[in-house]
N, C-alpha and C positions, 0 to 999 in steps of 0.2 A: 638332843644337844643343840643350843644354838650359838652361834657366831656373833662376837663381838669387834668390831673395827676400834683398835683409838689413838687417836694422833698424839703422840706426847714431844717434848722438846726434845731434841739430839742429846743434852746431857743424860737425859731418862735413857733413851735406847740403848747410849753407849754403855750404861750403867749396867741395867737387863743384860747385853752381849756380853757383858764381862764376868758378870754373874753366871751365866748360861757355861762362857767357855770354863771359869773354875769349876763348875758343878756337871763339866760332861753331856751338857743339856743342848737341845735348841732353847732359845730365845723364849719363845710361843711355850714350851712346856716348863721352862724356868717362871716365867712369869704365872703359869696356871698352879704349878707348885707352894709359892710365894702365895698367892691368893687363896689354897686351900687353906694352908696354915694359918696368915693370920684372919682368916673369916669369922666374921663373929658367929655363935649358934651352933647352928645344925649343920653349917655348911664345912665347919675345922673338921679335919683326922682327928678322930682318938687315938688316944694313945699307940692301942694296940695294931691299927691301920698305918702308923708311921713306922711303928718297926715292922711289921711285915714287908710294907717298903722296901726299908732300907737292908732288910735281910734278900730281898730280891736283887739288888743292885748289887750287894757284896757275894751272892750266890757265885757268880762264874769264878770269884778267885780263891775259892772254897776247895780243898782234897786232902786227902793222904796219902803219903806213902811207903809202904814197907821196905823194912830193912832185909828182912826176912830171917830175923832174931827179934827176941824181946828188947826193949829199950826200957831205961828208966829216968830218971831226972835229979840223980844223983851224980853231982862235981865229977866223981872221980874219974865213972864211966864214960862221964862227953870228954874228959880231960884223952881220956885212954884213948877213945875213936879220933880223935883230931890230931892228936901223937899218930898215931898207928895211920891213919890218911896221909899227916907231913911227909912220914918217912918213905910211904909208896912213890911218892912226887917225888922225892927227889933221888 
């Protein structure tokens, strides 16, 4: 791996920093990001390298969990559980 220095205008860095903070990034990996992609050649993610990615990144907020009954995805049933939780509350 080698190191790159480069000096750009404050409107560039500001821009990267904002980029960086939308995307959860530092700066340095926001910008190495932005360069994999639009790279021309051999240097872009394929396809399948971009979603393995971005399945990395969404992995932590990733689970399940039991009710400890069957569930279905039928109206009536989620009607019924959210009736039957109201009336606990109150």
């Amino acid at each position: 791996m080698k190191t790159i220095t480069l000096q750009v205008p404050d409107e560039v860095y500001e821009a990267c920093l904002h980029m960086a903070q939308k995307y959860g990034r530092s700066a340095e990996e926001w910008v190495m990001e932005f360069l994999l992609k639009h790279a021309p050649g051999s240097l872009q993610r394929s396809d399948d390298e971009q979603r393995k990615a971005a399945r990395e990144r969404l992995r932590p907020y990733a689970g399940a969990q039991s009710l400890g009954y069957p569930t279905g995805v039928d109206n009536e049933s989620i009607d019924a559980d959210l009736a039957s939780e109201y009336e606990r509350d109150s």
